[in-house]
C-alpha positions in Angstrom: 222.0 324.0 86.3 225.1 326.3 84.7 225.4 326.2 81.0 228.9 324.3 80.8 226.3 321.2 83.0 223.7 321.6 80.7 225.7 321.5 77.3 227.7 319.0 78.5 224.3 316.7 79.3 222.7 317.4 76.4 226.4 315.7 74.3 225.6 313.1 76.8 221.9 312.7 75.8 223.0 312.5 71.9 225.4 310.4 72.5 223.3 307.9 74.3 220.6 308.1 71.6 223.9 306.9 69.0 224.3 304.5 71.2 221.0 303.2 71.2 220.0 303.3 67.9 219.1 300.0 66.4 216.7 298.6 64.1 213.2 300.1 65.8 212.9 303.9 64.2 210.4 303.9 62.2 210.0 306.3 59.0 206.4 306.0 59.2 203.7 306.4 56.2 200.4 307.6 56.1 198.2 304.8 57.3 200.5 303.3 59.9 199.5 303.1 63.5 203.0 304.5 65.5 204.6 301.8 67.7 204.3 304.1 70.5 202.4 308.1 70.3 202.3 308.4 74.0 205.2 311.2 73.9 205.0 313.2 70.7 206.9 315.9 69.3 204.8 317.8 66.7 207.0 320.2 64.0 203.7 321.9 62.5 201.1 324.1 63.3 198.4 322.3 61.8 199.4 319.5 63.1 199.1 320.7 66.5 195.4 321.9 65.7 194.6 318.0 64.4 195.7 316.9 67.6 193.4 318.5 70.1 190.9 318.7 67.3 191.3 314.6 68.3 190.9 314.9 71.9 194.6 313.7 71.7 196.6 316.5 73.1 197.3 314.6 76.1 200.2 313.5 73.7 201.7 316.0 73.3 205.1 316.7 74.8 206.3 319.9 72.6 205.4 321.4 69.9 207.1 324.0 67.3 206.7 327.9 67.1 203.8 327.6 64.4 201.6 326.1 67.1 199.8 329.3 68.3 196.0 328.0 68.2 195.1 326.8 70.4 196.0 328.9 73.2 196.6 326.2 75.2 199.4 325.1 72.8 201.2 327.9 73.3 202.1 327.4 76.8 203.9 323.8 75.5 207.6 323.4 75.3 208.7 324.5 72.0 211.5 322.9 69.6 212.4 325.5 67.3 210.7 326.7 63.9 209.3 324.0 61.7 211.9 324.5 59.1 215.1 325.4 61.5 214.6 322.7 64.2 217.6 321.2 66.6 218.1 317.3 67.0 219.6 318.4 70.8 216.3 320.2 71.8 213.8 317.8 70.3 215.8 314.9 72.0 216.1 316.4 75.3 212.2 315.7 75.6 212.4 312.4 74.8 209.8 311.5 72.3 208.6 308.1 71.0 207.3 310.2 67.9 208.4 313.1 66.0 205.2 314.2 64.2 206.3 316.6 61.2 205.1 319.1 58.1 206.1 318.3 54.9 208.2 321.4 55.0 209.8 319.8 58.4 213.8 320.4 58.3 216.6 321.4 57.9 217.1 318.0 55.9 220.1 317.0 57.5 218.0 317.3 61.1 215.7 314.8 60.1 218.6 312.6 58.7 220.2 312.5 62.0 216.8 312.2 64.2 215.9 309.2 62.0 220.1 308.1 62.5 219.6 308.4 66.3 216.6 305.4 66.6 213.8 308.8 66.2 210.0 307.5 65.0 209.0 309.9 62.6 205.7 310.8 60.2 206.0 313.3 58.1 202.6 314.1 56.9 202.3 314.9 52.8 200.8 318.5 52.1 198.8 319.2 49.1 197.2 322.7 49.1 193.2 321.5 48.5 190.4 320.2 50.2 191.7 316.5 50.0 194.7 317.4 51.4 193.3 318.8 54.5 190.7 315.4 54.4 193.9 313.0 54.3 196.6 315.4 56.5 193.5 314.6 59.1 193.5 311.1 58.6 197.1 310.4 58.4 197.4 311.9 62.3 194.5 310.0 63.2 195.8 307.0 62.5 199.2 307.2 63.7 197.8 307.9 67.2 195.7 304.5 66.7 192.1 306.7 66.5 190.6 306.6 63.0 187.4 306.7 63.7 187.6 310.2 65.4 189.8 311.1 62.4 186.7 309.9 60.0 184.6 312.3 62.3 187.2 315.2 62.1 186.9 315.0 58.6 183.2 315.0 58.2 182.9 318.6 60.4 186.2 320.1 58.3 184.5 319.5 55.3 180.9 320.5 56.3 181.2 324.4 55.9 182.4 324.1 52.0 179.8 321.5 51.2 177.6 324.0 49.1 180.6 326.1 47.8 180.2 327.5 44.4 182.6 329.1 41.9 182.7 332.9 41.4 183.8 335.5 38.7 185.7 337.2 41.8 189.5 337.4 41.4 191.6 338.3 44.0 195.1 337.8 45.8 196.3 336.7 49.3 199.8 338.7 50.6 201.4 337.7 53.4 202.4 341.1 53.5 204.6 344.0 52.3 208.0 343.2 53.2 210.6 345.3 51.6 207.9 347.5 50.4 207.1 345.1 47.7 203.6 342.9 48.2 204.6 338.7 48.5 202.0 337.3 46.7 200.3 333.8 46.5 201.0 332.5 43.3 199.6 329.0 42.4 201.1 325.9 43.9 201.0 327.9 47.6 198.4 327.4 50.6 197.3 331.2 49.1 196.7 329.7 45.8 194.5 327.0 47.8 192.7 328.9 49.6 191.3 331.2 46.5 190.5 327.6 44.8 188.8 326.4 48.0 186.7 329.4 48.6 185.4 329.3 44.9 187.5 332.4 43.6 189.9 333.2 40.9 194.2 333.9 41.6 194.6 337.0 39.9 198.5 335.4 40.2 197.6 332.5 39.0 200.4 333.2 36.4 203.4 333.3 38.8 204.8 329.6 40.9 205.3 330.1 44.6 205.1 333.3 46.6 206.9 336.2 44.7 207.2 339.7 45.0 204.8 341.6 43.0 206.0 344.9 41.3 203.4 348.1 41.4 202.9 347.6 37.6 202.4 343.8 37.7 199.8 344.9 40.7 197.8 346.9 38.7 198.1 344.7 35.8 196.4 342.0 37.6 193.6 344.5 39.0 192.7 342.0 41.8 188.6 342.8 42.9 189.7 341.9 46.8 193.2 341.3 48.8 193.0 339.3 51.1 195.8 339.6 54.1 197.5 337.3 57.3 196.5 339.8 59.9 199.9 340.0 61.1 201.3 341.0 57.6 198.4 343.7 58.3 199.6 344.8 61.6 203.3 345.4 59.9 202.3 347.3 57.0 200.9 349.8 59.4 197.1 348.7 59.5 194.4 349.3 56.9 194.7 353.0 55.7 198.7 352.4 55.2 198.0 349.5 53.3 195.4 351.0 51.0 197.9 354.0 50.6 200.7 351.6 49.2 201.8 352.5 45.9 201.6 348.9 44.7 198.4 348.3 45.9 196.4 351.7 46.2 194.8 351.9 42.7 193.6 348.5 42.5 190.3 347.9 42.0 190.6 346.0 45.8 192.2 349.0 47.5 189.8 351.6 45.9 186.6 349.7 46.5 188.5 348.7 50.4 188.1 345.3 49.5 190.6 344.6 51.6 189.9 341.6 54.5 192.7 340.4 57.2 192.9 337.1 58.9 194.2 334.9 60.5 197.2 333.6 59.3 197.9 329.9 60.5 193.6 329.7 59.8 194.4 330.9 56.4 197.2 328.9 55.6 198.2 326.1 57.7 195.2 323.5 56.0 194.3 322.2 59.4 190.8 321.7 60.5 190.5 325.6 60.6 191.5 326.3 56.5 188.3 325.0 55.0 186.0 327.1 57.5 188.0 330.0 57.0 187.3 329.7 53.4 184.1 329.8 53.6 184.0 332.9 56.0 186.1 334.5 52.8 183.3 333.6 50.3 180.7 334.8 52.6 182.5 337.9 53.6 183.2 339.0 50.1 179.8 338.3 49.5 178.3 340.9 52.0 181.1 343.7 50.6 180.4 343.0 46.8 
């Protein structure tokens, strides 16, 4: 198919949807059982991971470029970035359900997807252990299966049942971009992650992920950094890291209390957050 047929069915597809669009979208709640969750679209990378965590991947018709775990999500059609999506390319795979982050947009995307006759959940976020717990059970029972939702929710929590708190005090960097470190302040999936693993924000001070300044670094004097292993990777790996000016006399970088992972794990409160948490604790454990 040339470009000039495929734009010009795509205008068509939209312009049937218009068309169509009655009474029967849904902007769905947590709690509600979709109308139909045969076809979904998923905006969300943890979102994705609740699904097959389900057994209800079968669902799935595309997903957004935040889905890389599993592997076997990656091989899906994709839709865009969760928060720069396109009404066109979500249509053109005709979901009955558009299963979304909190941070799903742009806003005026959503408008018109919920305009054209579009089902759509999106799923509150809130950056604890009871957010992960109801994220799980909001997608459970959309898809009409709470009981493996109830299940879900009993393993997630499992690894974090014994978790205590800890003098430790630390920050999470999704890396070193502009040669400044972005930092986890509180009220960020960083901020959650110290809290859920028992440790202490050394930023708890700042709101949102900022840039943190060499002086403001060493001011904080974080015991361990903890880093998405692709903010790793683009710093240069380990001994560039520990050699950057912001971050090389720190208590963290001097002691090489440095520890990498996963990013979506770290991050994304899906099933994977809480167990990653605890892998934290423990490794910072056997370092200390």
């Amino acid at each position: 198919m040339n470009r000039r047929r495929q734009g010009g069915w795509k205008s068509a597809l939209v312009a049937g949807c218009l068309f169509l669009a009655g009474t029967t979208a849904q902007a769905m709640s947590c709690g509600e059982v979709a109308a139909d969750a045969t076809r979904i679209a998923v905006a969300g990378g943890s979102l994705t991971e609740i699904l097959y965590e389900l057994g209800e991947e079968q669902r799935i018709v595309a997903v957004d470029r935040t889905a890389t775990y599993p592997d076997a999500a990656q091989a899906l059609p994709q839709i865009g970035y969760v928060r720069d999506l396109s009404a066109e390319g979500i249509l053109s795979l005709e979901p009955t359900l558009v299963l979304g982050e909190h941070d799903m947009g742009p806003p005026e995307v959503v408008a018109q997807l919920e305009s054209l006759g579009v089902d759509m959940l999106i799923v509150p976020e809130s950056f604890d252990t009871a957010g992960v717990a109801e994220k799980i059970r909001c997608v459970a029972a959309a898809v009409g299966n709470p009981s493996a939702g109830e299940t879900l929710v009993a393993s997630t929590l499992a690894p974090l049942e014994k978790q205590t708190g800890t003098e430790a005090r630390g920050v999470v960097l999704l890396g070193v971009r502009g040669g400044a470190p972005l930092a986890a302040g509180r009220n960020t999936s960083g901020h959650g992650l110290l809290t859920m693993a028992g440790l202490d924000n050394a930023m708890r001070d700042i709101d949102g992920w900022k840039g943190v300044s060499e002086e403001a670094m060493l001011l904080a004097a974080p015991d361990f950094i903890v880093i998405t292993q692709r903010g790793l990777d683009d710093a240069g790996g380990m001994q560039a890291l520990l050699a950057h000016p912001a971050l090389r006399l720190t208590p963290a970088a001097q002691n090489r209390r440095i520890i990498a992972m996963d990013g979506m794990a770290m991050l994304g409160f899906g099933p994977r957050t809480l167990a990653t948490a605890a892998a934290l604790r423990a490794e910072l454990e056997a370092i200390r």
